[in-house]
C-alpha positions as CSV (number, residue, x, y, z in Angstrom):
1,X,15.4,0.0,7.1
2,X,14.5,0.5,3.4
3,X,10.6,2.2,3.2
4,X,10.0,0.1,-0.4
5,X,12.5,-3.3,0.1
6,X,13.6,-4.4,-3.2
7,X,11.3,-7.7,-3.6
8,X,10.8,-10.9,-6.3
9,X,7.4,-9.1,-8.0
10,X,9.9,-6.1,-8.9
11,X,12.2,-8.0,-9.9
12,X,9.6,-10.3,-12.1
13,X,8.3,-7.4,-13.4
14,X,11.3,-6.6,-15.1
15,X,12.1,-9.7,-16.7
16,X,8.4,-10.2,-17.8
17,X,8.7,-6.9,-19.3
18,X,11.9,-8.4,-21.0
19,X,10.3,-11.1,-22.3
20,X,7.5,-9.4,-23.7
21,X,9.2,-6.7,-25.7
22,X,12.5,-7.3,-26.4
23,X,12.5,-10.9,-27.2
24,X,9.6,-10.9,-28.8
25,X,10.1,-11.6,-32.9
26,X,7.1,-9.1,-33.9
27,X,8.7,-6.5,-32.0
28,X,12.5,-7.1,-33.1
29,X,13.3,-3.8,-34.9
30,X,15.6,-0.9,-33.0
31,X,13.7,1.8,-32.7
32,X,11.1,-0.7,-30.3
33,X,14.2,-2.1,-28.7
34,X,15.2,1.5,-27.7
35,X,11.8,2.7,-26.4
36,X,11.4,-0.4,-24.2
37,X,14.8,0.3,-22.9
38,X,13.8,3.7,-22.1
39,X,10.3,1.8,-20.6
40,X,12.6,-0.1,-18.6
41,X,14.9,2.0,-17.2
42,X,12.2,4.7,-16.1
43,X,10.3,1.4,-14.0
44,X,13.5,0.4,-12.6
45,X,13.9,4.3,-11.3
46,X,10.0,4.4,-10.1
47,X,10.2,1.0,-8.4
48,X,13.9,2.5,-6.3
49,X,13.1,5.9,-5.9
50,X,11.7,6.2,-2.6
51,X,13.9,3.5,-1.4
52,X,15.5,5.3,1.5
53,X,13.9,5.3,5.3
54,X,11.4,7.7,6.0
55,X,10.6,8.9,9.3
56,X,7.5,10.5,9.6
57,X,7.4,12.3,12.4
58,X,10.0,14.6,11.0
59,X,7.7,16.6,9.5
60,X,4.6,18.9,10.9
61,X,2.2,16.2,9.4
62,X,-1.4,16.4,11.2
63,X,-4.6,14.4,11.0
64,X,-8.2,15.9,12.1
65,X,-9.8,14.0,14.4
66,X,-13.4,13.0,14.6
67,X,-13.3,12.6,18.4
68,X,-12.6,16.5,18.6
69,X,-12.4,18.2,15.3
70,X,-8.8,19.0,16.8
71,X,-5.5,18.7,14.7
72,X,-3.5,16.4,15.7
73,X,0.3,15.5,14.6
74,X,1.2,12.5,14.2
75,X,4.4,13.0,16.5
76,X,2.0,12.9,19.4
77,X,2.5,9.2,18.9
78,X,6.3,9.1,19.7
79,X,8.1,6.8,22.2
80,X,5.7,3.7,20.8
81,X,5.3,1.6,17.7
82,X,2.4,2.6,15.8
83,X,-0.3,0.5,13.2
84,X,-1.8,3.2,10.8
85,X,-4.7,2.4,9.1
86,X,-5.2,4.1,5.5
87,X,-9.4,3.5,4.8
88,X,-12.1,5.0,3.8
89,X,-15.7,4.2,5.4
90,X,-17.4,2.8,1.9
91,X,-13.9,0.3,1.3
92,X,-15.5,-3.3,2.1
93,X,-12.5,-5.0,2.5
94,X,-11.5,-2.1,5.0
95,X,-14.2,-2.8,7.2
96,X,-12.5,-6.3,7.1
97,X,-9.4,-4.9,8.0
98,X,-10.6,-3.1,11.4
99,X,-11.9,-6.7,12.2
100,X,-8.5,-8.0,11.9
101,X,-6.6,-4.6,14.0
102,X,-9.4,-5.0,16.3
103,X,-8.3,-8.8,17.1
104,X,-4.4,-7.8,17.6
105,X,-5.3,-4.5,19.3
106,X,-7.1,-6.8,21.8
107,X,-4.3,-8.9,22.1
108,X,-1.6,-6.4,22.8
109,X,-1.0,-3.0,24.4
110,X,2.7,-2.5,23.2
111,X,1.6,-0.7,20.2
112,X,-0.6,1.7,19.3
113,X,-3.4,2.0,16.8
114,X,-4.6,4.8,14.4
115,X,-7.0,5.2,11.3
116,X,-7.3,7.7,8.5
117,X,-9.3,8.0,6.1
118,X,-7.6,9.4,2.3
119,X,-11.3,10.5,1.3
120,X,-11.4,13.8,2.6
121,X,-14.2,14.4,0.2
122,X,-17.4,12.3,1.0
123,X,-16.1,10.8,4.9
124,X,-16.9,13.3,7.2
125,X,-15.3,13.7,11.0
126,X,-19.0,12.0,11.9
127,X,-19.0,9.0,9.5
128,X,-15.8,8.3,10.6
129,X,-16.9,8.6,14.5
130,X,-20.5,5.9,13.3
131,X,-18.0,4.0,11.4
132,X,-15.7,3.5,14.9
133,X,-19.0,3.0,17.0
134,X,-20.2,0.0,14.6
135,X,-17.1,-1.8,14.7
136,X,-16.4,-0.8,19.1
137,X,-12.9,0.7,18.5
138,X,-11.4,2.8,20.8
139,X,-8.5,4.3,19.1
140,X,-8.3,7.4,17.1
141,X,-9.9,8.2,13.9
142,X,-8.7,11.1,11.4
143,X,-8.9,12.7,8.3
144,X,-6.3,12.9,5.8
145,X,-7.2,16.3,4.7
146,X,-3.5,17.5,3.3
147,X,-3.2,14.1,0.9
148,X,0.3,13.0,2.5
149,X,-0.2,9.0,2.0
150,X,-0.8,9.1,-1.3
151,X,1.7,11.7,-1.9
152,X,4.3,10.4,-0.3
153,X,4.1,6.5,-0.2
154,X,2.0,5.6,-3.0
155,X,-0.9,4.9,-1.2
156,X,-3.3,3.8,-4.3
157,X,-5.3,1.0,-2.8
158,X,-7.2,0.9,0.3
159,X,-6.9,-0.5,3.0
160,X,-3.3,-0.1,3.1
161,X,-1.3,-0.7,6.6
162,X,2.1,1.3,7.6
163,X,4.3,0.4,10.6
164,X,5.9,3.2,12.4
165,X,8.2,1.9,15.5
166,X,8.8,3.6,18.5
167,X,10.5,6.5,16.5
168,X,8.8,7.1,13.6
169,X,10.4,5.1,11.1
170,X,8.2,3.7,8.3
171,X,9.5,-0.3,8.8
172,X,6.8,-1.6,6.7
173,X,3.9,-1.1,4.1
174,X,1.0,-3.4,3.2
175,X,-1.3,-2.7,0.4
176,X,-4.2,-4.2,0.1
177,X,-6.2,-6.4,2.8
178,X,-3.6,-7.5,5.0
179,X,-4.6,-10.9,7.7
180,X,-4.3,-11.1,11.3
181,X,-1.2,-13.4,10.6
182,X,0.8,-11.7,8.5
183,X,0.8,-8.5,10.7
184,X,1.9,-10.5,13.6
185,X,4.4,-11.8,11.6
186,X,5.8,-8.7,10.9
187,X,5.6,-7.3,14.6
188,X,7.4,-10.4,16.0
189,X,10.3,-10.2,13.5
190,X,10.6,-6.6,12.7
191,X,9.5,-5.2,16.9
192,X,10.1,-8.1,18.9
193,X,5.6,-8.2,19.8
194,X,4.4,-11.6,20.0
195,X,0.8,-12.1,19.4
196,X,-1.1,-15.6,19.7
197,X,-3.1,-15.7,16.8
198,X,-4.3,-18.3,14.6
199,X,-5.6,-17.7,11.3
200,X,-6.0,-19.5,7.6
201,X,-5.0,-17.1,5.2
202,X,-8.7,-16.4,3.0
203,X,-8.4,-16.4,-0.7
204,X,-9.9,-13.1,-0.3
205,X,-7.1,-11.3,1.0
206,X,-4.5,-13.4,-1.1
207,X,-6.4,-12.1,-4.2
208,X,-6.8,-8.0,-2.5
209,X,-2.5,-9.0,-2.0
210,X,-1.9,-9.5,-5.6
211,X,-4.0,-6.5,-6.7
212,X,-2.6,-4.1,-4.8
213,X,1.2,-5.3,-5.6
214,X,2.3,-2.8,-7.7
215,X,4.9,-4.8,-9.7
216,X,1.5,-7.2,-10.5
217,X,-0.1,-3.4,-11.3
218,X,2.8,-2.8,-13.7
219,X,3.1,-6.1,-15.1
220,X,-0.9,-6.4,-16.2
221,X,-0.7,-2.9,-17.6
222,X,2.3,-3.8,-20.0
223,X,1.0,-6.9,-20.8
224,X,-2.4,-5.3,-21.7
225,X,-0.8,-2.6,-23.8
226,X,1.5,-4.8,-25.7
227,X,-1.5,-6.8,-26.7
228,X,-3.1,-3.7,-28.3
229,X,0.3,-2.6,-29.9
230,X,0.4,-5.8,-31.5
231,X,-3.2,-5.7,-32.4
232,X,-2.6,-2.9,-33.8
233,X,0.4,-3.8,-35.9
234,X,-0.9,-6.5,-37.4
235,X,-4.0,-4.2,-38.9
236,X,-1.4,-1.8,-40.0
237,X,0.2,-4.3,-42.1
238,X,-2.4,-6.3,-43.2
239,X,-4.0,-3.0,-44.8
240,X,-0.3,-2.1,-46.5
């Protein structure tokens, strides 16, 4: 199973990219042809790099947890498919996100459940233990004190949701908010749990979806700088 499946928005990416820079008439010299090809071929390498499986608990990864103050590795959760939660206690749209966990976790017992927060600095092992009594969860809250999400899987927006099965392979990654639906979805197909849920997707989460794609990231960056490189070739030449 690949950790980052090739999908459309990479693939989009790339041929908006195209579009912008090399068939572009104001931009049709060499030397810009040759740098976007360079721009091109160093996305292509980011967006494929971490394409192999990843198995998590093949490494002496460990959480602090706010029920204890206890490190706790992750491979404690092995033999069952696991939901990790990536939050922080001051992310809106995460506190939106334990809703939705809450309403499958209620649902099921054939998987189990687990939140960390990324910001070691301002959450504390007690905010995180309030934030778990407000919302009546009963699974186990953490701290990501040693950075590895963001580190290792790119972890730039929060809440972000990864799917471990029963081994510790990473199957799947959301970023951004993620509904009730579309992470039954994924457990039917990908581990076999069926979940009766029904849910209209928001235009909320669609929205917190696109942001946190990062071919849409990529894509509204180059667009965004091209506009200022032509901006700013256009005052060159005027002034010549």
């Amino acid at each position: 199973m690949k950790l980052f499946p090739p999908s459309y928005s990479y693939h989009i990416t790339i041929y908006t990219l195209k579009i912008i820079f090399l068939e572009n008439e104001e931009h049709n010299n060499i030397f810009m042809k040759n740098i976007m090809n360079l721009v091109l071929i160093f996305l292509i390498i980011l967006l494929t790099s971490k394409a192999n499986s990843y198995n998590l608990y093949e490494f002496d990864y460990t959480f602090t947890s706010s029920s204890n103050s206890e490190k706790i590795e992750y491979a404690t959760y092995q033999g069952k498919p696991l939901l990790i939660d990536i939050f922080a206690t001051w992310c809106e749209p995460c506190k939106t996100e334990i809703l939705h966990l809450k309403e499958i976790h209620d649902k099921t017992s054939d998987i189990s459940f687990l939140s960390i927060s990324i910001d070691f600095i301002s959450d504390t092992l007690q905010k995180l233990e309030n934030f778990k009594e407000e919302f009546e969860v009963d699974w186990e809250f953490g701290l990501d004190h040693n950075d590895i999400f963001s580190q290792n899987f790119n972890i730039t927006v929060i809440p972000s949701l990864l799917l471990l099965d029963e081994t510790g392979e990473i199957i799947h990654i959301w970023r951004g908010l993620t509904s009730v639906d579309e992470i039954s979805s994924k457990l039917q197909s990908e581990l076999g749990i069926s979940i009766d849920v029904i849910e209209n997707q928001d235009i909320s989460i669609l929205i917190n979806r696109l942001i946190g794609n990062i071919g849409f990231q990529i894509t509204m960056g180059v667009i965004i700088l091209s506009s200022v490189y032509m901006y700013v070739s256009r005052k060159f030449v005027n002034q010549i």
